[in-house]
C-alpha positions as CSV (number, residue, x, y, z in Angstrom):
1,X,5.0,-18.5,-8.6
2,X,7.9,-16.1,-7.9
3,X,8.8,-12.9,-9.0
4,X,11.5,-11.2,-11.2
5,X,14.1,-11.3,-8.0
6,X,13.3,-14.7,-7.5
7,X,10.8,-14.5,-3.8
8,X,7.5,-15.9,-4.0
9,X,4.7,-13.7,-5.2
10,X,2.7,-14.1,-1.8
11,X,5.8,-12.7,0.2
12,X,5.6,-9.4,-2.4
13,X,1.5,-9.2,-1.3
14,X,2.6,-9.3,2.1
15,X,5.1,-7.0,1.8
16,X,2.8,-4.1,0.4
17,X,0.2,-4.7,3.1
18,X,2.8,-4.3,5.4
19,X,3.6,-1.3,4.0
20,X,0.3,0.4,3.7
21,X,0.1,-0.5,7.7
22,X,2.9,1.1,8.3
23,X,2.7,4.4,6.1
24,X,-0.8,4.8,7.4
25,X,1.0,4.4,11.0
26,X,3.3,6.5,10.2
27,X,0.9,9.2,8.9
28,X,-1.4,9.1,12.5
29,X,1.8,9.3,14.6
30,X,2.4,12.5,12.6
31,X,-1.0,14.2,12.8
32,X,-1.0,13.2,16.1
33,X,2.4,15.3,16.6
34,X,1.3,18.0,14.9
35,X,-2.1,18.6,16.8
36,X,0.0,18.5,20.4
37,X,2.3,20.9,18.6
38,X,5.7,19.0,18.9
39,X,5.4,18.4,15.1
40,X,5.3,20.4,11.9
41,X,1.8,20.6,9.5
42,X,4.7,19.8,6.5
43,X,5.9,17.0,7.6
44,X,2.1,15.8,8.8
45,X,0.9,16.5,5.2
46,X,4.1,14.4,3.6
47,X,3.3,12.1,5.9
48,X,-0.6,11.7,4.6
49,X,0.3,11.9,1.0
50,X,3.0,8.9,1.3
51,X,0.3,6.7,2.8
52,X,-2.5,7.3,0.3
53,X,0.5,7.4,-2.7
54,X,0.7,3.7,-1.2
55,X,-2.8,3.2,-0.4
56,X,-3.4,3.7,-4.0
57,X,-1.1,1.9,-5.1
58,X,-2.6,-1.1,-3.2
59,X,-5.9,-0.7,-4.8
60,X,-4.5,-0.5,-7.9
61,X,-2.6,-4.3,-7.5
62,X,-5.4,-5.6,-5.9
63,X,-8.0,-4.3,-8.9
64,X,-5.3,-5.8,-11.6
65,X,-5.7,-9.2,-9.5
66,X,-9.2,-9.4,-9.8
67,X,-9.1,-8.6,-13.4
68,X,-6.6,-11.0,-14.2
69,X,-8.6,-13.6,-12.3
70,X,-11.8,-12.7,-14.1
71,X,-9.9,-13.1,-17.4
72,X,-8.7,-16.6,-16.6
73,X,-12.2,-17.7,-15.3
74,X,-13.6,-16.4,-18.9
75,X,-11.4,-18.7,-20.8
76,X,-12.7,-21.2,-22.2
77,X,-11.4,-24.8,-20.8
């Protein structure tokens, strides 16, 4: 299966989880600055709401998943 810009739905998956990594990287590496001192609480805090915006919105694909699986297993062959 592919998706609306024609790349295979599995690449898309990857993609996000990719993503989340890196946000969530991206996130540490600023805390980490700001608790040496060398970076700012505002961009620390921007940082930490990106990565849970996209951690979310991972759970939220992953939850449709399952219920679209779980509808397809209740239909009747």
């Amino acid at each position: 299966a592919a998706t609306a810009d024609g790349q295979p739905f599995g690449d898309a998956l990857s993609r996000l989880v990719n993503k989340v990594e890196q946000t969530g990287a991206a996130a540490n590496d600023a805390v980490s600055r700001m608790l040496d001192g060398s970076g700012d609480v505002h961009d620390a805090m921007i940082a930490l709401q990106q990565s849970d915006t996209t951690f979310q919105l991972a759970v939220q694909v992953r939850n449709k998943l399952v219920q679209a699986y779980q509808d397809i297993m209740r239909m009747p062959v």
